[in-house]
ROGU-198197 format. One record per residue (C-alpha): x, y, z. Coordinates in steps of 0.25 Angstrom, whole numbers, plus 5000, padded with zeros to 4 digits. Last residue first. Layout:
<rs>
XYZ ...
</rs>
This chain:
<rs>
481948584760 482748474760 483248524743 483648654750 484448564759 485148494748 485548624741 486148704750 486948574756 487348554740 487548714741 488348704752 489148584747 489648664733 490148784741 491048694751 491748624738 491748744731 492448794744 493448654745 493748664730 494148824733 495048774745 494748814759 495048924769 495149024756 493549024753 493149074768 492249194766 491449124755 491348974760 491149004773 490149114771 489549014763 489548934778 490548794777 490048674783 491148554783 490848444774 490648294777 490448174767 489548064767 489048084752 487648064757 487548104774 488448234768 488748294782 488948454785 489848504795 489648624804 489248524814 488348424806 487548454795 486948344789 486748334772 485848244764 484848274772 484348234787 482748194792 482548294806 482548194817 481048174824 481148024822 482247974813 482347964797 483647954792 484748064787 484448114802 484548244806 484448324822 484648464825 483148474829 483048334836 483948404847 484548274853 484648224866 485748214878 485048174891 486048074895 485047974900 484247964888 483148034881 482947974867 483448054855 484948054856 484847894858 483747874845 484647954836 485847864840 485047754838 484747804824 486047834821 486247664824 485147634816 485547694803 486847624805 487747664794 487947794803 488047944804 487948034817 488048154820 487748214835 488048364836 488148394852 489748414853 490048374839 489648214839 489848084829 489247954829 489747874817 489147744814 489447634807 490547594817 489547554824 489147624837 489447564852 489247654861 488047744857 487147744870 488347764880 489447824873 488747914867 488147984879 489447954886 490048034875 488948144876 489348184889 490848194887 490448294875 489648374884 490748364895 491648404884 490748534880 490648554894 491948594897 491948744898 490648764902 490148864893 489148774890 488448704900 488648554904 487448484908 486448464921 486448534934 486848674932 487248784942 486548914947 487249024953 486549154956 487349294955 486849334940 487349334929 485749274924 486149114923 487449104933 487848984932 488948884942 489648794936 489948704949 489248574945 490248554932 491548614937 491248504949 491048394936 492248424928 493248434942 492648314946 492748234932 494248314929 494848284945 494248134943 495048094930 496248144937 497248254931 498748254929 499448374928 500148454915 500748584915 501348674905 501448564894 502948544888 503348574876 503148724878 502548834869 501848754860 501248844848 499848804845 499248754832 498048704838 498448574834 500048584839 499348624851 498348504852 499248404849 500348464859 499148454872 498748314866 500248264867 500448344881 499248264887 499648114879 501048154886 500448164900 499548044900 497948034900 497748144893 497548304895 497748434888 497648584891 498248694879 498348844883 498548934873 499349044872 499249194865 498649204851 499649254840 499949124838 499449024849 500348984858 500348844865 500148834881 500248704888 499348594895 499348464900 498348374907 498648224910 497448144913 496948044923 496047954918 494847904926 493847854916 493847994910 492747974899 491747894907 492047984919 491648094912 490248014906 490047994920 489948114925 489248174913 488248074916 487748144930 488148274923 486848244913 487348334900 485948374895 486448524895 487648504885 487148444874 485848514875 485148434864 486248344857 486148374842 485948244830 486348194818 486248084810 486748014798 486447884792 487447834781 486747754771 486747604768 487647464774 489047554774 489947484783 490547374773 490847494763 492047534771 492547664763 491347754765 491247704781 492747744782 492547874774 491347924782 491447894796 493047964792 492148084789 491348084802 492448064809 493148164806 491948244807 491948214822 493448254822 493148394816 492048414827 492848434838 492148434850 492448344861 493348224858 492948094853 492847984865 494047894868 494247904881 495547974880 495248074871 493948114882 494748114892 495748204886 494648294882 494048294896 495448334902 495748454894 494348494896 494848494911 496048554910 495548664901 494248704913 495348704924 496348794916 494948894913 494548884927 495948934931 496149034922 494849104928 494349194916 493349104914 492649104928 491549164923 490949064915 490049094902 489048984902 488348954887 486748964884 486248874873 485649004865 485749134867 487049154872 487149264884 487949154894 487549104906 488549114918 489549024924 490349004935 491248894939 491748814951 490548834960 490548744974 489248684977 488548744992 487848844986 487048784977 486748814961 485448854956 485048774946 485248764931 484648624925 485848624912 484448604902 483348704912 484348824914 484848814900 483548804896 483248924903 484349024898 484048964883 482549014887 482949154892 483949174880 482849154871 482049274879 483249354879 483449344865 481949364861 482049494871 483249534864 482849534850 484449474844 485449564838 486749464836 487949534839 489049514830 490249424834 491749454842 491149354852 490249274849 488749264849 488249414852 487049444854 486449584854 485149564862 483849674855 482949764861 483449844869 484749834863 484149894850 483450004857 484850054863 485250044850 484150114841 484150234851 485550244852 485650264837 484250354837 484950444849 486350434841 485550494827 484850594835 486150654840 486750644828 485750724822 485650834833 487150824830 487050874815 485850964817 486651044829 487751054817 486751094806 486151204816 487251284819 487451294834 486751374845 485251354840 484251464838 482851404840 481851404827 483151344819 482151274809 483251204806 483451114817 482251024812 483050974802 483850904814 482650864820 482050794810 483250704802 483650684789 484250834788 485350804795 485850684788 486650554794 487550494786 488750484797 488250374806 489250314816 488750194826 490050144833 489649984842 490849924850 491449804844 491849664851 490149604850 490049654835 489149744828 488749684813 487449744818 487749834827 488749924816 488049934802 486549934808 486850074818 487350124805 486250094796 485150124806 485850264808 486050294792 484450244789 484050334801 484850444794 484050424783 482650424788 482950534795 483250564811 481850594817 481350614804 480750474804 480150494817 480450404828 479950254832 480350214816 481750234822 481650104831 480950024821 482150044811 483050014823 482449874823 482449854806 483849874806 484049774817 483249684806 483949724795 485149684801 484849574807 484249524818 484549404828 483549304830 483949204819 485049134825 485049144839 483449164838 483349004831 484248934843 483449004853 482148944850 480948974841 481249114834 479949194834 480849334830 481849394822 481949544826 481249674821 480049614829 480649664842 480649814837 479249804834 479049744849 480049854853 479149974847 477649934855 477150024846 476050164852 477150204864 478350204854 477850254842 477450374853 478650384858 479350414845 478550514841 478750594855 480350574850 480250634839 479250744842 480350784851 481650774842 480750864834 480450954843 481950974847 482250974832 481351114831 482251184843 481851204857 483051124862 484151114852 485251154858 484751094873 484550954866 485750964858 486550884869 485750764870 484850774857 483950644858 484050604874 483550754876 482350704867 482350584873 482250654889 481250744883 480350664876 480250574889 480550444890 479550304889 479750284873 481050344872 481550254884 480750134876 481350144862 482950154869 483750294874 485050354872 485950434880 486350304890 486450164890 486750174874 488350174876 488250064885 487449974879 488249994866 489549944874 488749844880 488249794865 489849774861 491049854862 491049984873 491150134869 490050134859 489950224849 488750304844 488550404833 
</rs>
């Protein structure tokens, strides 16, 4: 009944552009125009005849439905509405099933119920539902209905009165003048439907997401502008040099740059080395690396243990805390970025290695690492293979060079103030003054470099009672020393120099402390979940974990899984 050439929502654009019309073309056109829009190439067969009329009277119907309601308002309401921030309309704003269902319901109210049948309207919404909304981003979009029944519908019972003679035997002019009212109501309802709503799609390979387009694009207009006000956006100069481009990506929320110079193997080598280099100096200062959560919680668990064994440390309860970083990556200060940077390189000159290692099946990867010597370099590059479970095709590194402390601080900085940005795809260049965007491809480790500085200059010296741990923004922090998390609270609450602050929201306590949310039993940390009374910490497994996954663990690990869910379950509905 309708099939699209092309894979995704441009594919079905592009079929739809032309032979079939939207709510307000049938509301401003002519009845003629529709109606020859309607029967295509039965309209000369058919002409003069009883189904001809009543293809008319449908369509004068419709118009005047449509000139006495305001239709998209009502249309409007089928979807989720008065959401308070982005954050809420990414995940409750899209619609459903029944609610899409709902939608092109409202959209064949606007003609007569014997236009096409009550049942066969049932079969077309039931077919269009089964394929968009489980419709894929990487598939193209096949409508097929079958069931449909000739009698059910006006026009084609109307060409039995046979007051004209027709050319051809009736039953097969009814049969297509079905199908052909059938494709005008299925591109009819699409054409509408993406009119009025934004198909979203969050990763790739996923389901769209059917969002009200004009909530979305207003959303997206006020993440657009606190983007522009958090990173200070300004039109960039002539006279400084560009080294990248960039341009503002279609997510709804925290808005990420796509660069378009990613296909250039030149940038990405430049853009590995570099990373390369920060981590190596990051291990070598000292500092814990960037990312991996698995080592925080680690640490977290060995906290626990030694403090559970040496009884001399414990004097009362554990105190836990948590908190999030409020635009971890736009109050980045570059002034203070520079110096954290050369805090953490203090002038080393690094070795930098690399080398390919096979992945079955998969092609090559390339594998970048640096150190302060040679061997150390070739050592972490192994390490990492033989981790990754890698096949080493040489022994050897393919190449290695010796890189100054200086070349990576310039380099970093200039690759900094030469992003240029292009907010609306357009030809005007604008730069950013303040932070570190995502999509860049190192800030993430600048972010994390920030953040050390910031921790190592208000919370140097921590007793060995305390444990300060950090996942890219998430703050956790449990302690002996009531007073020592509340100085930690106190710093992420009071402006500083730094400009990092807390998002009071996303914040727990098991203590009292001003304007922070009072903590149960249980803390909920970065997909893991923290028992603040048996001291204990459990990884967060979904019932659709539990109950598509049951052979990637023990059965005594799953009842195990099963029994905390409903202890979690149950403590939080004893909260409430």
């Amino acid at each position: 009944m309708l099939r699209c050439d092309q894979i995704g929502i441009s594919g079905l654009t592009a079929t739809l552009r032309e032979n079939f019309v939207t709510l307000k073309e049938i509301q401003t056109g002519s009845v003629e125009s529709i109606g020859k829009t309607v029967l295509a190439s039965l309209a000369d067969e058919i002409q003069g005849t009883e189904a001809e009329r009543e293809i008319t009277n449908a369509i004068e119907e419709s118009q005047k439905v449509l000139n006495q309601n305001d239709a998209y308002e009502k249309l409007r309401k089928c979807f989720p509405q008065n959401l308070p921030n982005p954050h809420a309309f990414k995940r409750k704003g899209y619609a459903n099933k029944q609610q899409v269902r709902q939608f092109l319901e409202e959209i064949l109210r606007v003609f007569p119920d014997g236009f096409l049948g009550e049942k066969n309207s049932g079969e077309l919404l039931d077919s269009i539902l089964d394929k968009i909304v489980p419709w894929k981003s990487t598939t193209a979009l096949r409508l097929t209905t079958s069931h449909l029944r000739v009698l059910e519908c006006g026009p084609c019972r109307a060409l039995r009165s046979r007051r004209r003679r027709l050319l051809r035997d009736v039953s097969t002019i009814q049969r297509e003048l079905l199908i052909r009212i059938a494709e005008f109501l299925t591109g009819l309802l699409l054409k509408t439907l993406l009119e009025c709503a934004y198909f979203y799609v969050e990763k790739h390979n996923s389901d769209y997401l059917i969002y009200d387009k004009k909530s979305f694009e207003h959303w997206r207009r006020v993440e657009k502008n606190k983007f522009i006000r958090d990173y200070s956006v300004e039109l960039a100069e002539r006279d400084r040099k560009a080294t990248s481009y960039y341009v503002l990506g279609k997510s709804l929320c925290r808005p990420i740059l796509m660069c378009t110079l990613q296909g250039s193997s030149r940038y990405r080598t430049e853009m590995r080395v570099l990373a390369a280099c920060l981590d190596a100096y990051i291990q070598a200062s000292g500092f814990k690396s960037a990312g991996a959560i698995s080592s925080e919680i680690t640490r977290l668990r060995r906290f626990f243990k030694c403090h559970g064994c040496a009884s001399s440390f414990r004097s009362g309860p554990l105190f836990f805390a948590k908190a999030d970083v409020q635009n971890c990556f736009a109050c980045v200060n570059r002034d203070i970025l520079k110096k954290a940077l050369k805090m953490v390189m203090e002038n080393r000159t690094l070795h930098v290695v690399y080398g390919y290692g096979r992945i079955p099946n998969h092609g090559f990867r390339r594998v970048d690492r640096a150190a302060p010597t040679y061997e150390a370099a070739v050592k972490a590059m192994f390490q990492f293979m033989k981790k990754k479970k890698l096949e080493c095709i040489s022994r050897i590194p393919e190449k290695s060079e010796v890189i100054p402390a200086s070349h990576v601080f310039n380099r970093i900085m200039s690759l900094l103030d030469g992003i240029r940005l292009s907010l609306d795809r357009s030809d005007i260049q604008y730069e950013m003054r303040q932070g570190v965007p995502q999509g860049f491809e190192l800030s993430s480790r600048l972010a994390h470099i920030y953040l050390l500085y910031f921790e190592s200059t208000y919370w140097e010296q921590l007793s060995r009672r305390t444990c300060l741990l950090r996942y890219v923004d998430d703050y956790l922090v449990c302690s002996y020393s009531r007073a020592e998390v509340m100085r930690i609270l106190k710093t992420l609450q009071s402006p500083n120099e730094f400009g990092v602050s807390i998002r009071l929201s996303k914040c727990e306590a098991t203590f009292r402390f001003k304007k922070i949310p009072r903590a149960r039993r249980f803390i909920q940390w970065c997909g893991w979940q923290i028992d603040t009374k048996k001291e204990k910490v459990f990884k967060i497994r979904s019932d659709a974990q539990l109950l598509y996954a049951q052979h990637c663990y023990s059965g005594s690990e799953y009842a195990r899984q099963r029994i905390l869910r409903r202890r979690i379950a149950w403590a939080q509905e004893k909260a409430k």
